[in-house]
N, C-alpha and C positions, 0 to 999 in steps of 0.2 A: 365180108365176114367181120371185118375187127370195127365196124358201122353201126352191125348187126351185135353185137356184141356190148357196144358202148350204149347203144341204146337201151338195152336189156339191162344192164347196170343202173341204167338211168330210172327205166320205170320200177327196179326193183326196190332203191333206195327212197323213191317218191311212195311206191306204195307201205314202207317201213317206215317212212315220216309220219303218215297221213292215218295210219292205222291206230295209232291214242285217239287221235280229236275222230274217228270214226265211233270209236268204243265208246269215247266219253258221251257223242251224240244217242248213244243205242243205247246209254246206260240210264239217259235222261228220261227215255220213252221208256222204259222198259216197267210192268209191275215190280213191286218189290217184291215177290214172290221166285220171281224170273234173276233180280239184280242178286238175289241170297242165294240162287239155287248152286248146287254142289257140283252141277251138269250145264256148262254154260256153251250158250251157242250165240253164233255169230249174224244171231237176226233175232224176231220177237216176234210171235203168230199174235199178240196181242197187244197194239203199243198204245199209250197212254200219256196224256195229257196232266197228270197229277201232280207230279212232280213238280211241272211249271208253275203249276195253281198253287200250290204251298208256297214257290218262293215268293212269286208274286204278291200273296197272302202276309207275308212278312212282315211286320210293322215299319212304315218308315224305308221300305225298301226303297222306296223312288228317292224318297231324300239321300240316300246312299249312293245312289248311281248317280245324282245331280252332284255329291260333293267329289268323286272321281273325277267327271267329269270337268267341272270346272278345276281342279287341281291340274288335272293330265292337260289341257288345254294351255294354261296358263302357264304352267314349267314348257308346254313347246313351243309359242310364242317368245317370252321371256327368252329363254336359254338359243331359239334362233338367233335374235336380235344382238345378244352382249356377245354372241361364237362370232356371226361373221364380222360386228365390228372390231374384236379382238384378232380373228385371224387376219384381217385388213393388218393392222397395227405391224402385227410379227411377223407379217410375211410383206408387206410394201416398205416399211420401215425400218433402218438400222440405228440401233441404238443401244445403250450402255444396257449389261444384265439381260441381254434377248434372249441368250441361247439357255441363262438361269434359270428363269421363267417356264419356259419349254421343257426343263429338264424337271421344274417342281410340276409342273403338268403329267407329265409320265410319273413320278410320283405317289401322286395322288389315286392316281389309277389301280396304282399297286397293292396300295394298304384294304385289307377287306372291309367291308363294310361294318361287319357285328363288331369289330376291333375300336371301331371308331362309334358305336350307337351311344354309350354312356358319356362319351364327351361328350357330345353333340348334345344331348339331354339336359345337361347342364347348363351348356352354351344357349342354346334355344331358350331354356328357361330364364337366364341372366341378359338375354336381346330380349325379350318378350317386356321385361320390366322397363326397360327406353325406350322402345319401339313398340305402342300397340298394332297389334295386328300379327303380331309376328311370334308370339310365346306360346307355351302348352295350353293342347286343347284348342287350338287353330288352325284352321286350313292354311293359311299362311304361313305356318313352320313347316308344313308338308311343300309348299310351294319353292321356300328357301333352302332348304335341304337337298331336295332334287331338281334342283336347279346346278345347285353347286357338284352335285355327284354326277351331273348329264356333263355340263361346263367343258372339264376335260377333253374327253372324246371326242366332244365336237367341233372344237378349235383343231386339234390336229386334222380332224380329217377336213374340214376347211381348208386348212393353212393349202393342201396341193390344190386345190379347187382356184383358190383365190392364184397364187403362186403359176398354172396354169394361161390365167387373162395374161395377155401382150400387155409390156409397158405400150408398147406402139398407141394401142387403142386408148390407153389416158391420154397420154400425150398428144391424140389428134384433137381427141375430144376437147383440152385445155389450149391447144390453138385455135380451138373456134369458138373459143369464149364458153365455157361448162367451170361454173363452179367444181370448189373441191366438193360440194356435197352433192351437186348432179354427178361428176362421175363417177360418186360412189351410191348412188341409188339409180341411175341411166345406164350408166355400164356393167360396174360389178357386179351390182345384185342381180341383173334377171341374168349373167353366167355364170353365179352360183347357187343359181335356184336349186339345181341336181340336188349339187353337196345337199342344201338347207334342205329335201324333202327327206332325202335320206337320214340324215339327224336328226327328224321332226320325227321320224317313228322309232327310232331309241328312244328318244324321250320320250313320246307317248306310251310305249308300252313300259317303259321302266315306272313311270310315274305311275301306270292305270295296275300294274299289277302288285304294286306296293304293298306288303302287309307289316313288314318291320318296321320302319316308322311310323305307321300308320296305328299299328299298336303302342307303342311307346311314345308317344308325344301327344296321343288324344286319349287321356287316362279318362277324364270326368265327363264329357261334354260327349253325349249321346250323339246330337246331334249335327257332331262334325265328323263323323264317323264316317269312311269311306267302303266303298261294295267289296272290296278282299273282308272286310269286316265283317259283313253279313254273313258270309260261308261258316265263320262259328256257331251260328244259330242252329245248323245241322249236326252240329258234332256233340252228341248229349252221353252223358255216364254210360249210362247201359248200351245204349245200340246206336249206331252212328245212321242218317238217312243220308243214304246214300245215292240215290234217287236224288234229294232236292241239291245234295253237293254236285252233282254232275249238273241236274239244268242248270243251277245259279251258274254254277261252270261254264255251259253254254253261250247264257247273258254274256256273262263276263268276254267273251271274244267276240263277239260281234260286235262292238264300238271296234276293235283293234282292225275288224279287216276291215271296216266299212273303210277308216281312217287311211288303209292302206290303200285302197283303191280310188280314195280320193289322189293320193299324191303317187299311185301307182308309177304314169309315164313319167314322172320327173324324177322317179326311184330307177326309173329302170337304164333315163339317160344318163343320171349320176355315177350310176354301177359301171356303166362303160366308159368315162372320161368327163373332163371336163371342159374345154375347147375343143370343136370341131373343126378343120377345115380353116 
């Protein structure tokens, strides 16, 4: 009974999760006749393709989902990269200001985000004039932004990943002649690939569903504009279409699951530990 129970709990919270991204798919096909009516039902005797063809129709939409794309991409590579060599650092190494560091890490996490957007605006603008590539109206200030707000989270949850590997296994490794940089791309990295898949879809989805920076740092420049961007294109005075906000809505998650399922099993070995056996 309490099997029978638990399970039932289970399917019940699964179908309460799953029941928005159901609506938002019904709302996508659905006439706009059907998406207004005052009598709403949970299916559509007429479903329709319209919606899609609007957004699609959009000007420039594909350049939108190219510059997502390459942004979301870019901050999870980058932001891999500078986490596991950083949690290497903090967690194989002692040294002066470690536990500082760690403590401005947690920090950082704290402060909300909208608290911090007008700094940043500034700052971004004041990098952007010594650094080209990297100022307002560039994909690049999208890039270094959430890089630095992913940064964080992913080092700590590293640090047990890494923290995990046996000294033993360097140490044999370096007895049998393994540079310091073979055992840290030989050994550490493919046992904390977990951690890094796991991290790799924070970042991606923070990055891909970004609309507050993405508003605020691409004022002028059309055409660095990223797909949270496009969904204004539906929101008009008088009547909001509602219809083309759900498909674009649609679009908009399908890069996220694809992305998930690419790093799916190394999500799923991460979640349960980090060394086996």
């Amino acid at each position: 009974m309490r099997k029978h129970l638990l399970n039932g709990i289970a399917v019940l919270v699964a179908l309460v999760t799953i029941f928005p991204i159901y609506w938002m798919l019904l709302s996508a096909v659905k006439p706009p006749g059907e998406i207004q009516s005052l009598h709403q039902r949970p299916w559509t005797l007429a479903p329709s393709l319209d919606s899609f063809r609007r957004v699609l129709g959009v000007e420039s939409f594909g350049r939108y989902f190219l510059n997502s794309l390459v942004v979301a991409l870019v901050v999870v590579g980058l932001s891999a990269l500078v986490a596991f060599l950083a949690a290497v650092v903090l967690t194989k190494y002692h040294f002066k200001f470690r536990t500082t560091i760690l403590v401005m890490f947690l920090t950082a996490q704290m402060v909300p985000i909208e608290a911090l957007t007008i700094p940043l605006f500034f700052l971004v603008r004041d990098v952007g004039t010594v650094v080209p590539g990297v100022g307002l109206n560039t994909l690049g200030s999208l890039v270094l932004v959430h890089t630095a707000f992913t940064l964080p989270f992913a080092i700590w949850m590293l640090r047990g990943f890494v923290a995990a590997v046996p000294d033993e296994l360097e140490e044999a490794a370096v007895l049998d002649g393994a540079s310091r940089f073979t055992v840290l791309w030989r050994i550490l990295f493919p046992l904390v690939a977990p951690g890094l898949a796991a991290t790799s879809v924070f970042s991606f989805i923070t990055a891909w569903n970004d609309f507050l920076f993405a508003r605020t740092f691409i004022i002028s420049a059309t055409e660095n504009q990223t797909l949270p961007m496009a969904l204004l294109v539906f929101f008009k005075p008088d009547e909001n279409d509602w219809g083309g906000i759900m498909a674009a809505s649609v679009l908009m998650t399908v890069p996220v699951l694809l992305f998930f399922l690419l790093v799916r099993r190394r999500l799923v070995a991460g979640l349960g530990g980090a060394v086996k056996g």
